[in-house]
C-alpha positions, -999 to 999 in steps of 0.1 A, spaced: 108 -716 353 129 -699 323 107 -669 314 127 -660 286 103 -684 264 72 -668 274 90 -633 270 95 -642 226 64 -660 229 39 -630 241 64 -608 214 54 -625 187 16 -627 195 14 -590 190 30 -595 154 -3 -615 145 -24 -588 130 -56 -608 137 -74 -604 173 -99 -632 166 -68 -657 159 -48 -642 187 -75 -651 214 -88 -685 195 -46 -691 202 -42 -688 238 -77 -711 239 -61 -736 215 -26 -739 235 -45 -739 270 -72 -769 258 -45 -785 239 -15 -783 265 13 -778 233 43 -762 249 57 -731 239 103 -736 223 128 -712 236 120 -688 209 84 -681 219 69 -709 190 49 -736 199 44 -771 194 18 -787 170 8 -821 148 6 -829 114 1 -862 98 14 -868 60 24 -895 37 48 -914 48 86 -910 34 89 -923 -6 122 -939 -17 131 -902 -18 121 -895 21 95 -867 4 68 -869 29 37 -852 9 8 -836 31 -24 -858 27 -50 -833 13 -28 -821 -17 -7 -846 -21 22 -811 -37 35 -801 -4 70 -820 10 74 -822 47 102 -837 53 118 -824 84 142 -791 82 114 -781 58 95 -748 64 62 -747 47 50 -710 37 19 -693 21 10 -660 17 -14 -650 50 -37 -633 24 -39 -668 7 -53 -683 44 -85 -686 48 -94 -663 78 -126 -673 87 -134 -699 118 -166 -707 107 -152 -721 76 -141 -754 88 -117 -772 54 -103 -742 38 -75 -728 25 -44 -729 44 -18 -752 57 -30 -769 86 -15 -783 121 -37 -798 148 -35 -813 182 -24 -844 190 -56 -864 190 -70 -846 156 -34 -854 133 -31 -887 143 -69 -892 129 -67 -874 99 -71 -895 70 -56 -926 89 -26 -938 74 6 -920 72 33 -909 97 32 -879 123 52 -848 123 59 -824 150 62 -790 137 67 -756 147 45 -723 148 52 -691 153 24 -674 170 22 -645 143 14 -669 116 -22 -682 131 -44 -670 109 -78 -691 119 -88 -718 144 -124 -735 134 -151 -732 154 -167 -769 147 -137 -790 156 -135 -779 193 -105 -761 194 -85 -790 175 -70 -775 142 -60 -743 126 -53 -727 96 -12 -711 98 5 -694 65 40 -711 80 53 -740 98 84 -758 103 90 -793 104 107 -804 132 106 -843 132 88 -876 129 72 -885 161 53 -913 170 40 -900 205 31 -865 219 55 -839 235 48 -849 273 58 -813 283 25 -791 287 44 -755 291 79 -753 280 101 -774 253 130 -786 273 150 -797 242 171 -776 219 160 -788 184 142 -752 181 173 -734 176 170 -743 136 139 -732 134 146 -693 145 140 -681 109 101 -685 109 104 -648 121 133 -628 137 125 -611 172 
């Protein structure tokens, strides 16, 4: 097993200011199985619109945000809505598997990309199934889950090293 991952990965946890997100994370990842990229992010779901004669892919709830792969998405973390018990609130939002591919039905699913850091709050009422993140990067359209449960084997993280430098 290439530690190396879990090295940027446990790094970047202590750059989250919040203790309440940091340990609602490690239950989120462990429940959820998302692995963890070679540069200590990890794996989440997102469903949106799908692609206009454009290829914009709009996120569902505001219909303003484009997520077409390559994209990162950003929001200031004061902007976030911090508070689990507040269950829709402000903040872009990435789920598991099960809860994306629910979400408001139609549409296409994204696999993007979080950087531990930017959890800012997992809801208590949805059993550990979404959060709230100030940043994500898209990686791709997917139409099935990662099958890895620890470690991204491929290499398609490497773009996505400037959600946050080591």
């Amino acid at each position: 097993l290439d530690c190396e991952p879990l090295v940027h990965f446990v790094r970047k946890v202590r750059n989250n200011p919040d203790e309440r997100a940091v340990r609602d994370l490690f239950s989120f990842l462990d429940k959820n199985k998302h692995p963890i990229t070679k540069t200590g992010n990890f794996i989440a779901y997102k469903r949106v619109l799908a692609p206009d004669e454009n290829g914009t892919m709009l996120d569902i709830h505001s219909r303003t945000m484009d997520n077409r792969p390559g994209t990162i998405l950003e929001m200031p973390r004061a902007a976030v809505d911090s508070d689990p018990n507040r269950t829709c609130s402000a903040g872009l939002h990435v789920a598991n598997w099960n809860y994306a591919q629910q979400f408001y039905g139609d549409g296409v699913m994204l696999e993007v990309e979080v950087d531990p850091a930017d959890v800012v709050a997992i809801p208590v009422d949805y059993n550990q199934a979404k959060m709230r993140t100030c940043k994500y990067y898209v990686r791709r359209l997917i139409d099935k889950p990662r099958s890895e449960t620890l470690l991204v084997v491929d290499s398609s993280s490497e773009q996505s090293s400037s959600l946050h430098a080591e």
